[in-house]
DRENDOMAR-935843 format. One record per atom (N, C-alpha, C): residue in one letter; y, z, x. Coordinates in pm, whole numbers, plus 50000, padded with zeros to 5 digits. Example, Ala and Ser with C-alpha at 12.3 -4.5 7.8 and 13.67 -1.06 7.14 Angstrom:
2
a494315078051319;a495505078051230;a496705078051320;s497755070851285;s498945071451367;s500035078751290;
% end
This chain:
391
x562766795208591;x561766792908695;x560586785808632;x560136777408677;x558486771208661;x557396770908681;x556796774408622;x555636781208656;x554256766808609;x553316766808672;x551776754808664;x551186767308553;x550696757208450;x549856764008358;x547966762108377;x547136766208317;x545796759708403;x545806744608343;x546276741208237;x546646727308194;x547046713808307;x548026717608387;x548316708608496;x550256706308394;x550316713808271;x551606712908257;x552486724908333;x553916725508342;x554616735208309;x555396744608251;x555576757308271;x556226762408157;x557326766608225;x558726766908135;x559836770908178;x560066790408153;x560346795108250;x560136811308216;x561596813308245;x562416815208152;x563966821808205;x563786838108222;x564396835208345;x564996849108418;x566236849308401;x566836850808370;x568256851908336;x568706864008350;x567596871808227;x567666881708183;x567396891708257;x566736894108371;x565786896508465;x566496891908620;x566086903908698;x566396903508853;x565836909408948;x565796899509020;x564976908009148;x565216919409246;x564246928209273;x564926938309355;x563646939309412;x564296951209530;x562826952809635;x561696959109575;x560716956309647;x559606967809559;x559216974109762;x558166988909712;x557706991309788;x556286989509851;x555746979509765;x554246975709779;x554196968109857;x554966948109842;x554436941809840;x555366937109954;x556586944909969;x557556939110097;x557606941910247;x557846935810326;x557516940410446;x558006953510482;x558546964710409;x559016973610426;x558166987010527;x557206980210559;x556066993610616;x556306997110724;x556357009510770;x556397009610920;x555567018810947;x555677025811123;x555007035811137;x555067053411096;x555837051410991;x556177065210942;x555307062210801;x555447054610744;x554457056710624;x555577047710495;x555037053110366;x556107049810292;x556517060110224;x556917073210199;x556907084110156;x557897083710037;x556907092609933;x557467093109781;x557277077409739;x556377070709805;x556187060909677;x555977064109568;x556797058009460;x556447058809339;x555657044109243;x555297047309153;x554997031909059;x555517025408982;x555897009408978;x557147005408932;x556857011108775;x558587013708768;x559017016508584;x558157009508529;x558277006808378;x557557003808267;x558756991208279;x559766986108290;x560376978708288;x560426968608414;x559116971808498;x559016963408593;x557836954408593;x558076940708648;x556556934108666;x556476927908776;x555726930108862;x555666921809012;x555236906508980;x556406898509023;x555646882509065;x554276882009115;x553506877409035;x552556873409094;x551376882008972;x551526892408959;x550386897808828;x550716890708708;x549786884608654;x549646875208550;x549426883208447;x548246894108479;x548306899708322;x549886908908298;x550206914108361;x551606918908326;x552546909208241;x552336893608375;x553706888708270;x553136880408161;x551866881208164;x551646875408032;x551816882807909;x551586895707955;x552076909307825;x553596911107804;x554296905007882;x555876904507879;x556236895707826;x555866884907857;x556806867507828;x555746859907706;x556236859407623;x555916852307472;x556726838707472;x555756826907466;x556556817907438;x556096811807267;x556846812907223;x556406808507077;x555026819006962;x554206815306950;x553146823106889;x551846828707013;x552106819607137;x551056826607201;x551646825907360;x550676839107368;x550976840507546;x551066830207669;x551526829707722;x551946821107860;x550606825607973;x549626811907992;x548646817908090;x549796814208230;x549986823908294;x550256821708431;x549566827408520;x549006818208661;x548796815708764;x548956830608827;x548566831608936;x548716841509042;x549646836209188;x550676842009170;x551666839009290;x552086848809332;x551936843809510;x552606854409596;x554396856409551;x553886867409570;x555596876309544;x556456873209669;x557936868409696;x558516864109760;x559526875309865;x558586885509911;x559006899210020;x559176906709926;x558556908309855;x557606917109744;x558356917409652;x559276908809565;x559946907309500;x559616914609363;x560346917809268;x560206924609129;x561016921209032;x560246914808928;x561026910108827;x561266920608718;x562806928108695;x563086939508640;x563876932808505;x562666932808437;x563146930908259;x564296940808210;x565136936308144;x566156949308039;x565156957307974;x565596971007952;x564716975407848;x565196974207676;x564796975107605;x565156972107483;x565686986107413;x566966983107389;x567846992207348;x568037002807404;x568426997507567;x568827007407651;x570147001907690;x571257010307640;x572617006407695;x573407011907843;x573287002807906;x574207007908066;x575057017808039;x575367025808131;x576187034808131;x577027034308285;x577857031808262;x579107031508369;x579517039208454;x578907042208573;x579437055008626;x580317048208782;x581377058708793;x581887059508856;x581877070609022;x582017063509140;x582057072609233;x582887072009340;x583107076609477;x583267078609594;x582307076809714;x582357064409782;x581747063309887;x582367068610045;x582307080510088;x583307083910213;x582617084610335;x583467071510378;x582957067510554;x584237075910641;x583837071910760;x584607072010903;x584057080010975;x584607078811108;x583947080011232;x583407096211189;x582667100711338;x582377110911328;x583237121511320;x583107131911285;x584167144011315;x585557142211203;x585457129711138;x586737132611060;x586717139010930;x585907143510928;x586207156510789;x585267148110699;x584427138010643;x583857135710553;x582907148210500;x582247154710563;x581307162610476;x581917175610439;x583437177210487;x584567188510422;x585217184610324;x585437169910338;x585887162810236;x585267162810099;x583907161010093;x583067161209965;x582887176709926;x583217180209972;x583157199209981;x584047199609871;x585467197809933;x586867198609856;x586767195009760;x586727180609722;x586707168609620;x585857172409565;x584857176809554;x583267180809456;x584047195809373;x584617202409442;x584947217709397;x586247213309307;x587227202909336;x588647200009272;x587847192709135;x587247184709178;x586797176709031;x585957187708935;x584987195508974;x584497207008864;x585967214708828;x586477218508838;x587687224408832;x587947217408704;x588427204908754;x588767195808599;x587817192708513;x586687199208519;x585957195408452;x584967182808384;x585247176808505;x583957164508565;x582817169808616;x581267163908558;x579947167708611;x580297161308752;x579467165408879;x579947160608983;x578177160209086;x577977151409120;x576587148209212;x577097144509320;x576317150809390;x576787149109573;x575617143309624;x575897133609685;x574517124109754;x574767120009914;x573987131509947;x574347131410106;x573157115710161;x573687109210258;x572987092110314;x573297095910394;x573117107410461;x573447108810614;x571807114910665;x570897107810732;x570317118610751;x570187131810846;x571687126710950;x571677135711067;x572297147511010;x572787147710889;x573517156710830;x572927170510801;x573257179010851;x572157193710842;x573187202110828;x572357214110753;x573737226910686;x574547216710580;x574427215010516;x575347212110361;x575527219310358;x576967219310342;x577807230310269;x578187229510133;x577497219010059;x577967218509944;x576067214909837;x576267216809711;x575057217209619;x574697200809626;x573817200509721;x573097181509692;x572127178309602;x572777167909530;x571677163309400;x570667152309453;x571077145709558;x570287134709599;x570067137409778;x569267141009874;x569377138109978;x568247129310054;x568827119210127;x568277111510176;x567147113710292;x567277125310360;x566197136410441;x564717136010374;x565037136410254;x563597135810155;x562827120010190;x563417110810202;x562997095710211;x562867091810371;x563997097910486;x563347097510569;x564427109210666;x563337110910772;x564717117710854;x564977118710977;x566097118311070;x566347108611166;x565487117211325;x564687126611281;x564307134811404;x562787125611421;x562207124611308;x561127118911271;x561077106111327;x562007099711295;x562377084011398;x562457084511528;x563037095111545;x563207095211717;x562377092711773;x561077103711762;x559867111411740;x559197100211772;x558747091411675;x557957084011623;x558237067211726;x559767066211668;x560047052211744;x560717051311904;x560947063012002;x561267063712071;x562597057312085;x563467061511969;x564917058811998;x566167068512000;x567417063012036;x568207077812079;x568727079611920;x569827081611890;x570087088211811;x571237078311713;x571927070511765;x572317060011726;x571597049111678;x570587041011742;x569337032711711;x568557042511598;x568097052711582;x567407061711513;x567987060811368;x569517061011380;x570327061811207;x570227047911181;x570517039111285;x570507029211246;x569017021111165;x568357023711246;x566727022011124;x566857033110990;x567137048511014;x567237053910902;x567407044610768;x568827036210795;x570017030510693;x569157018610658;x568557011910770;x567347000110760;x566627001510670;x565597016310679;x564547021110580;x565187023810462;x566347026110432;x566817033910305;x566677023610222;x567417008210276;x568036994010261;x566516992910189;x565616989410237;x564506982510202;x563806990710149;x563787002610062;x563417012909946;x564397019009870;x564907007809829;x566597012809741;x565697020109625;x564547012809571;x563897017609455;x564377035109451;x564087039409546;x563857051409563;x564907057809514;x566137056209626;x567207060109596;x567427055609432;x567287043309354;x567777042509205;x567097054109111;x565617055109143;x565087064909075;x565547078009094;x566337080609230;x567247096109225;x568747093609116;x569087082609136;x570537084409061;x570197080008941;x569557072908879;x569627072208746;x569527082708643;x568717095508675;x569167106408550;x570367113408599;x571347108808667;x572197116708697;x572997105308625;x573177099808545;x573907091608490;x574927101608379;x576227094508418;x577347103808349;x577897109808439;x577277112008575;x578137121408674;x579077112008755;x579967120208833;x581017111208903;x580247117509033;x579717102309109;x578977103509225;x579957106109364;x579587114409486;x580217118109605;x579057111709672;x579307100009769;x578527096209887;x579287101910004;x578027108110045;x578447112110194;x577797104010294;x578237095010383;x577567083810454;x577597090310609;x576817081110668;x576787083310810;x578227078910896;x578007087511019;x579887086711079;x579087074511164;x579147067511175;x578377055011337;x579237041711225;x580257043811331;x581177034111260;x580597021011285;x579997015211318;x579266999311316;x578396998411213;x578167008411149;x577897007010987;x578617002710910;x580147003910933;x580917003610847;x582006989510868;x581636986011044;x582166974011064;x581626960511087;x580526960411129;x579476948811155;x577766949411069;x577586961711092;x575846960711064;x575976958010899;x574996955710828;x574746950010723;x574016958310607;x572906971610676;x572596982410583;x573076987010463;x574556989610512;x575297002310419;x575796990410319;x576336980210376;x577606969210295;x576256964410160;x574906963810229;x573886958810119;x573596969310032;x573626984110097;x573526993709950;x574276996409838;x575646997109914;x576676994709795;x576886981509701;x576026971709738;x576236963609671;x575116957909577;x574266964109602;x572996967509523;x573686980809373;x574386988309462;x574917001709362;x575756993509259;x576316979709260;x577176977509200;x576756970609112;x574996963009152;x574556955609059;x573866966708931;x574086981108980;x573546991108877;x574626996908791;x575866990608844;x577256994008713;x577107004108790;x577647010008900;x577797018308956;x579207013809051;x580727021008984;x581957011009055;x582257023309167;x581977017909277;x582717030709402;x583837026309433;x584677036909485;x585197032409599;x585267036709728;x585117028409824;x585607032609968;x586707042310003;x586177054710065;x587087066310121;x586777066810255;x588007065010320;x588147058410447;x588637071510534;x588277077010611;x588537093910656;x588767090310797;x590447087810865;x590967091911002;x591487103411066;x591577106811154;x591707121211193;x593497115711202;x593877122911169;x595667123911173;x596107122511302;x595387132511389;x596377137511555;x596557118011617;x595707109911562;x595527100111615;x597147093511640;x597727099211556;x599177090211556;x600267095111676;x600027103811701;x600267108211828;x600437100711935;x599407091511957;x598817082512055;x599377071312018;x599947065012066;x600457047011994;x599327041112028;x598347040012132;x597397034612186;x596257037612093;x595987049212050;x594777052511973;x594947047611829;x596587047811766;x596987043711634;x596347029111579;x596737019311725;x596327006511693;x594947005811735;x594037013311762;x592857011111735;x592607017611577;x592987026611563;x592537034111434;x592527021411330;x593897012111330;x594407003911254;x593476988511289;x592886990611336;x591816975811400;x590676981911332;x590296991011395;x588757004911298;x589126999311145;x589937003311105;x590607002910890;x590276990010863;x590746979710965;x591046970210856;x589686961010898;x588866963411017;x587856957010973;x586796965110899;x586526974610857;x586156985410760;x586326977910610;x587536974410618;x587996970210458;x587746958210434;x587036948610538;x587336933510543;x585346935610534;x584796944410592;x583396946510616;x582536950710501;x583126961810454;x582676969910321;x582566961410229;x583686955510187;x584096946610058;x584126956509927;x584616969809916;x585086981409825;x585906976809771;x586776985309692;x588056992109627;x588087000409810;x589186998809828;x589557009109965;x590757016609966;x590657031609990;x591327040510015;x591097044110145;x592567043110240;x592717053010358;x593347061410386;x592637074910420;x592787087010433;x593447088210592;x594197100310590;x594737104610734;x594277121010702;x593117124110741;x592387140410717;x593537146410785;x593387160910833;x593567172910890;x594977172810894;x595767171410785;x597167169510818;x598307182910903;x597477192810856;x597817204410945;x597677201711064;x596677195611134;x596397194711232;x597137182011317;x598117175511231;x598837163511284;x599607162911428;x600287171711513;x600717176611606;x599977184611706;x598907186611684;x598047192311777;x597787191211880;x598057180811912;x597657168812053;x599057166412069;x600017165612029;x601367158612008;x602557158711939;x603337150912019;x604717147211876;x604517135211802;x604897134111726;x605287119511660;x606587112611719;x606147099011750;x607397092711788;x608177089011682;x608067084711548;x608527085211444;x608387096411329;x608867088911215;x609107099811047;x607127095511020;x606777101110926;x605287101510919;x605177090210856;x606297086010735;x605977073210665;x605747059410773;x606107061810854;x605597053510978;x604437049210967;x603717056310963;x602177055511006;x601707054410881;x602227061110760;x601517060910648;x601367043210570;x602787037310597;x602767027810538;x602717013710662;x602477020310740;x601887006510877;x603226997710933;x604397005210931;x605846993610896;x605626985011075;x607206985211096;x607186973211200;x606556982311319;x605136974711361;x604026981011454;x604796974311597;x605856968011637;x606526962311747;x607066975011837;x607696982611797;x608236993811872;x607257005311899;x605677002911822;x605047009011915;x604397002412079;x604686983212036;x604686981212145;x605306981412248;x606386987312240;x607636989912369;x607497004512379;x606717009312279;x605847028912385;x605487025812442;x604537015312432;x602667012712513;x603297007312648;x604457001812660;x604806992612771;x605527005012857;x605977011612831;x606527028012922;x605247033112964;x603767026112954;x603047033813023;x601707024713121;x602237027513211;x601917017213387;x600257012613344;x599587016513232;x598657011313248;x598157003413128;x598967003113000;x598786994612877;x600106985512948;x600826987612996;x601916972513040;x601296963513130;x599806963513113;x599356949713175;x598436942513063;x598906949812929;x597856942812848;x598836943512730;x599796942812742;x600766937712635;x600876928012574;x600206917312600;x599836904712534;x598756908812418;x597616913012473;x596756914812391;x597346926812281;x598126934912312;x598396943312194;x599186938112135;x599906929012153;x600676916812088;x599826908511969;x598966908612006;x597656897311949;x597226911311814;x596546916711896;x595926932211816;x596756935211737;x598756941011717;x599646942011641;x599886927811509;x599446916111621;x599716903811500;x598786901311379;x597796899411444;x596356905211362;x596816910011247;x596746925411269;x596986935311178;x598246930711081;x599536929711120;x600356924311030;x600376912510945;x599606905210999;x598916893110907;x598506896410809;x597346903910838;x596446907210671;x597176920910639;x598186924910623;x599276935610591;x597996943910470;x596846949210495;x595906955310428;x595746966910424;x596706974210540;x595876986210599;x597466997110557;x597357006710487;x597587019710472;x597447030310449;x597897038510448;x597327054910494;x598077062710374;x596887074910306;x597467085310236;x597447100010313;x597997104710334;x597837115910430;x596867130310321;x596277136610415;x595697145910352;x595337158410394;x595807173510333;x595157186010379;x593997187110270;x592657186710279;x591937191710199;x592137205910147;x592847214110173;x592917230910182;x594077229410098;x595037218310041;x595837214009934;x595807210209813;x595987219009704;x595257208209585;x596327197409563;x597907198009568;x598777183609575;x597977174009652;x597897178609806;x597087162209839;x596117155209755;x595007168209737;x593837165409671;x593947156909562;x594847165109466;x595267155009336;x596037139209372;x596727140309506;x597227123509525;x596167116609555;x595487120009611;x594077112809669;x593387105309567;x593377114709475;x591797111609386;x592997102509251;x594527101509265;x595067092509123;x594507082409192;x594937077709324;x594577066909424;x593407059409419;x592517069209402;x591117067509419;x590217062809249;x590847064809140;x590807066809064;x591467053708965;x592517054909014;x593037034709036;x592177029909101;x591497028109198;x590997019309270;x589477010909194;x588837020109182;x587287024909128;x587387019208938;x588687023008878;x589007015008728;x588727029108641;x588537040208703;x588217051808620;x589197059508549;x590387056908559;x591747058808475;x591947051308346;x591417040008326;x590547031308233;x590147030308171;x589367042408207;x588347043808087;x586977036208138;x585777037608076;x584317029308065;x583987016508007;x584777018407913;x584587008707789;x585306994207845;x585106982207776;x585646971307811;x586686969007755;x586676975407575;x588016972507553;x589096984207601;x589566980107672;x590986991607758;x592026986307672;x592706999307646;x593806996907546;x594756989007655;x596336986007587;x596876986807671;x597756998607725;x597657006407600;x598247020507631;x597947029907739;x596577027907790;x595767034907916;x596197025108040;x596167013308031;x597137005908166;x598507008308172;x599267012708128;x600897013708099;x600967030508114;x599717040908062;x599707051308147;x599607053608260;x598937048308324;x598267047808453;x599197047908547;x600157031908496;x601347025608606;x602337037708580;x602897043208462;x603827054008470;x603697062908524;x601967070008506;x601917081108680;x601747075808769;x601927064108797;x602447062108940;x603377071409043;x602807075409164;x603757086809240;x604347075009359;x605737083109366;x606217075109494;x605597079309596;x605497074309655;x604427076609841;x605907081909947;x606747076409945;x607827075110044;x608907091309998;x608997097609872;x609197107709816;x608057121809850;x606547116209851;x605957126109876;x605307128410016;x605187115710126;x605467114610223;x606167124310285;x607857125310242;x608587134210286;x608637147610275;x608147154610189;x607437162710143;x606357166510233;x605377163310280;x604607164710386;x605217163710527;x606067158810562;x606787159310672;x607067177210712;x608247175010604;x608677190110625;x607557197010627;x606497198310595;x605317203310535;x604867213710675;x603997201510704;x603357200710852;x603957193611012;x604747187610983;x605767185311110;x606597193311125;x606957198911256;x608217209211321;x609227197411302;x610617203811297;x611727197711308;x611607193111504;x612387179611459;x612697173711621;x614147181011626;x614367187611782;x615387193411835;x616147189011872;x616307171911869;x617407163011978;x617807156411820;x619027148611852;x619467142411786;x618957131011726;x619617120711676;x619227105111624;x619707099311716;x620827103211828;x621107095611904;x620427096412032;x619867105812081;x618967110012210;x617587104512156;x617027106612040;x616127097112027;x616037081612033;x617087077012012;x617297065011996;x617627061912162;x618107068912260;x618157066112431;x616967066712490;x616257073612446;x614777074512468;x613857063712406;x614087059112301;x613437048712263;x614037030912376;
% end
């Protein structure tokens, strides 16, 4: 960058080294709630625009760099390395989906299975509608803002309300970095908000995680559907439209979950074996269900379109899951675990002995699939051939 000296020359200042992030002073971040828990930037920070700072920072040759006074660009912060401070690599779990599908039982489980094995484990609830934790939170976002207070304040319902929440969080990440950085070494649990247009269009959440990533922080996306859904051929191919723009939106490592597997029949039968649904196969013969019923057989085109879609970007599959299981639990998290690079190891040099482990525990899906069948599915009482007259 170039900077006017009082000379009328310029000086070249590399940032290279150096990146910008939000600050809470100087960016439009203010609203009518305040800015709460401001803090003062690190010792490793210097705002654009204070001269004596970066003149105490940036040495060019034997003497200091006079620079100018410039406005900061939406309060921009130029965040120097610190000197002989080495990154540390941490790994986590980011778990979305709609409301009601088990995410904050989920981090329950997964937080209690990983101490077990003896992983430090931080739970960082980003929900702020989230009340009663049931599990020990190291980070909660309630502290920075909280969604009753918005209501309150901005006269909005409850949807609009999270949605600024995620707004405010976005534009005081500072905050949030200064909670996770002494938790460095732990394997992080995000618990996110269920308002699935977070997760498919709006821009909040997709910018925090990707801020988390510029902190060597590798997540991955845990994608939480309620199971009974398969029940429904009609509700399946939405679930499967929900996933895959989720995965196309996020831009993660993505894992999808099928929660409450006990609960898979609750609502229903399955028209198929479970690997059906788990592995997304030919989605056509759910369009000749949908057409046996007088009121999706006038929109069979479009589920034609909706089925083609989906088989195009062939992206979208499902691991089934009882949290109240430690087998699921443990398939979940090899999955998850591949995804994120934490089987790996931290380090850059990865043997090749730790990639060639990894691929050998590989589990068959279609072996343990079946296994869950018998599990939690009743036996069907008719034949292969009465099913097949019915189909």
């Amino acid at each position: 960058m170039l900077f006017p000296t009082s000379s009328g020359s310029r000086v070249l200042v590399p940032l290279v080294a150096g990146r910008l992030v939000a600050s809470h002073r100087a960016g439009p971040c203010s609203s009518s709630l305040g800015d709460p828990r401001a803090s003062p930037p690190a010792p490793d920070e210097v705002h654009v625009g204070d001269p004596v700072a970066l003149g105490s920072r940036l040495r060019l040759g034997s003497r200091s760099a006079s620079l100018p006074s410039l406005p900061a660009p939406h309060g921009a912060v130029c965040r120097l390395p610190m000197a002989g401070a080495a990154p540390t690599t941490a790994f986590g779990q980011a778990v979305i989906g709609p409301p009601g599908s088990g995410k904050t039982t989920y981090c329950l489980g997964m937080s209690e299975f990983l101490r077990a094995l003896g992983r430090r484990v931080a739970v960082v609830n980003l929900d702020p509608a989230n009340e009663g934790l049931p599990y020990e939170c190291a980070v909660d976002v309630g502290e920075l803002v909280g969604l009753g207070d918005v209501m309150d304040a901005l006269q909005l319902g409850p949807n609009g309300g999270l949605l600024y929440c995620m707004e405010y969080l976005e534009a005081n990440l500072d905050w949030l970095r200064a909670k996770l950085d002494p938790l460095r070494g732990h394997y992080f649990l995000f618990d996110c908000p269920g308002q699935v247009e977070l997760c498919t269009h709006h821009g909040a959440l997709r910018s925090i995680f990707s801020h988390m990533a510029q902190w060597d922080l590798r997540l991955t996306a845990v994608h939480l559907v309620d199971s009974h859904y398969c029940t429904d051929p009609a509700k399946f191919i939405s679930v499967l439209c929900t996933s895959l723009a989720t995965m196309l939106h996020v831009e993660l490592p993505h894992v999808n979950l099928l929660s409450k597997m006990d609960l898979i029949e609750h609502y229903g039968k399955l028209a198929f074996n479970l690997d059906y649904y788990t592995e997304v196969l030919d989605l056509s013969y759910l369009l000749d269900h949908l057409a046996s019923d007088p009121f999706f057989r006038h929109y069979r085109q479009l589920n034609e379109k909706l089925v083609q879609l989906i088989e195009d970007y062939s992206l979208v599959s499902f691991i089934p899951l009882n949290i109240q299981d430690k087998e699921s639990i443990q398939r979940v998290l090899q999955a998850v675990d591949k995804a994120n690079g934490y089987c790996f190891g931290v380090q850059e040099q990865r043997s090749l002995e730790a990639v060639m482990s990894a691929a050998m525990g590989a589990d068959f899906h279609f072996s343990s699939t079946l296994g869950l069948q018998e599990k939690y599915l009743a036996p069907s009482e008719q034949s292969v051939e009465q099913e097949a007259m019915q189909l």
